[in-house]
N, C-alpha and C positions, 0 to 999 in steps of 0.2 A: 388524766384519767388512766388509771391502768387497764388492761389488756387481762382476762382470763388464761388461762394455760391452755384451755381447747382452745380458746380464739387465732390463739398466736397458732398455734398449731394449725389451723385451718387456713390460716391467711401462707405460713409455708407452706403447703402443700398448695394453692393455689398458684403461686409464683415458680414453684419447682416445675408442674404439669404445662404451665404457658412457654417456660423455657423450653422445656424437654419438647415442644410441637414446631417453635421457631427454630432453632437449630437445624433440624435436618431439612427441613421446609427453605432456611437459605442453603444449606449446602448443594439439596435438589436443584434449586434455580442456578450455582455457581458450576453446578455439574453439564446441565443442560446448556448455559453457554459456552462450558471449554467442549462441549460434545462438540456444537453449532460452530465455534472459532474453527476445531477439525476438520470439520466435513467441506467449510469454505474454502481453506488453505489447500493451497497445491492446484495442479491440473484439474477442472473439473469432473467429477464421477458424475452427477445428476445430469448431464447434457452431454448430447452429443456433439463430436469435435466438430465443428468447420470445415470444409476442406482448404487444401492449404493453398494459399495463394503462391502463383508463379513468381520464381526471384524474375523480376524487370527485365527484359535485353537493354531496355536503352534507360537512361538514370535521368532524362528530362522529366520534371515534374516531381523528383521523388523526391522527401525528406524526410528525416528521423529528426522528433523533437523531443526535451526532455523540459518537463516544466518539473521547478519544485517549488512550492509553495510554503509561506512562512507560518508563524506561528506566535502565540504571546507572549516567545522569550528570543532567542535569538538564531531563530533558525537560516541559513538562507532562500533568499527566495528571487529565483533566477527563472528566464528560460534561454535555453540553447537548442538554436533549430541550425541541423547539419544538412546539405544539400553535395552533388559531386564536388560541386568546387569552393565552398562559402559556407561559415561557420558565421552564423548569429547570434551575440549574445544579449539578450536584455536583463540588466542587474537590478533588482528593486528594492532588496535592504541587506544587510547582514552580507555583501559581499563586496572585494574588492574595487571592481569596476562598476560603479552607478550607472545607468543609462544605456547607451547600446553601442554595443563593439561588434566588429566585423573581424575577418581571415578567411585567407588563402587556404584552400585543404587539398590536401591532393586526391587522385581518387583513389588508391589505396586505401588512405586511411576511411575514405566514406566508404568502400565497399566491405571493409573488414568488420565496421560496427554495422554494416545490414546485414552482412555473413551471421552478424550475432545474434542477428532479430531471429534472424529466417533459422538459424540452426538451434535458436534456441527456444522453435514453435511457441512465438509470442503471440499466433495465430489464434493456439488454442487454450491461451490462456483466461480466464475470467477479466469482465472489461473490470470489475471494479470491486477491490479488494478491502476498502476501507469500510463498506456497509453492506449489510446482507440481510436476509430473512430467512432461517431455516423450516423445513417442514412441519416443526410443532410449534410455530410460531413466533420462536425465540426471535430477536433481531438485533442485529449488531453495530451501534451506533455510537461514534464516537467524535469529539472537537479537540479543538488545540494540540492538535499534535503534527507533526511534518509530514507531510502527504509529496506525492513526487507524481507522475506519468508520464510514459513513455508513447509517442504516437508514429505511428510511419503510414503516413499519404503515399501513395502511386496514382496513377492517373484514372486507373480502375479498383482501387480497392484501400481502405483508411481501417487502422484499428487502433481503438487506445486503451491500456492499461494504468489503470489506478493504483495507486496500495499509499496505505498509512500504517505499515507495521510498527508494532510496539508489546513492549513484555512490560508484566510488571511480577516482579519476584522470580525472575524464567519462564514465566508460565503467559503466553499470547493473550494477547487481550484483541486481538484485531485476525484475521484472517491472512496467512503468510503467504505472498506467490511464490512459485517457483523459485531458486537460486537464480536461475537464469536471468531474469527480471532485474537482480543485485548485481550480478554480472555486469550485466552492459547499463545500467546506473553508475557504476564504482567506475569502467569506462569511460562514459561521457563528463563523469567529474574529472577524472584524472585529464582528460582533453580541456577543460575549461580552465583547470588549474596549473596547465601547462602554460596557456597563454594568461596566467597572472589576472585571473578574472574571477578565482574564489579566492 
């Protein structure tokens, strides 16, 4: 059956107008979650800070752990909990050492990565970087992908930070913590991978 000339005409302009409303209608939603990835990354503006917890006098009871968690390709997925004198590692896939390794640390080395926490106000950071909910609603929810946290116990006071940072094209798709955060991660791998455990 053919088609009339106004018909086909009617039915383009019909397909031209639904495009031309979808378009910017995704761009608005793609706008509104790299607003929302923004406003989550970094120190938070929306809350106020914590006050900061006293660095310890005395290091019984204290630990810095670092979990990273795998993923459905081959991520590692460890954790390593450092205390004044004793490095824990538990290896669960994608890493050298399977199961659980121990070491001597000195306290140097443990007070240099708490010098990191504490100097790099991990206090006031966001507990959790990998999901969010902005003020217009937007939320930020994402799977499979490497997720890491860093936690430091004292005997009065525990905080943990989350993140699953990830870009896709440069542009965030997750909410980014502080450098700081990467810092003493890149740190405690390099201590893991010193002793032959990633």
């Amino acid at each position: 059956m053919r088609l009339a000339p106004a018909t086909l005409g009617a039915v383009c302009l019909i397909i031209s107008v639904d495009f031309g409303q979808q378009l910017p209608q995704a761009q608005r939603a793609r706008d509104r979650r790299e607003a929302c990835v923004a406003s989550l990354s970094g120190f938070p503006k929306d809350v106020p800070a914590s006050p900061k917890p006293l660095y310890p006098a005395d290091m019984t009871g204290v630990t810095l752990e670092y979990n990273a968690t795998g993923c459905y390709g081959n991520c590692p997925a460890f954790t390593l909990t450092i205390s004044k004198e004793t490095a824990v590692f538990e290896g669960h896939a994608y890493v050298r050492a399977k199961g659980k390794r121990t070491a001597k640390l000195r306290s140097q080395q443990f007070e240099a990565l708490l010098h990191a926490w504490y100097d790099g106000n991990f206090y006031a950071m966001r507990d959790d970087y990998c999901f969010g909910r902005c003020s217009d609603g937007t939320e930020i929810i994402e799977t499979d992908i490497p997720a890491s946290s860093i936690t430091l116990t004292t005997p009065s006071f525990k905080k943990t930070v989350y993140q699953c940072f990830f870009t896709t094209d440069n542009k965030p798709e997750t909410p980014k913590p502080p450098e700081q955060y990467f810092q003493l991660s890149q740190a405690l791998r390099v201590f893991a991978s010193s002793h032959h455990w990633l």
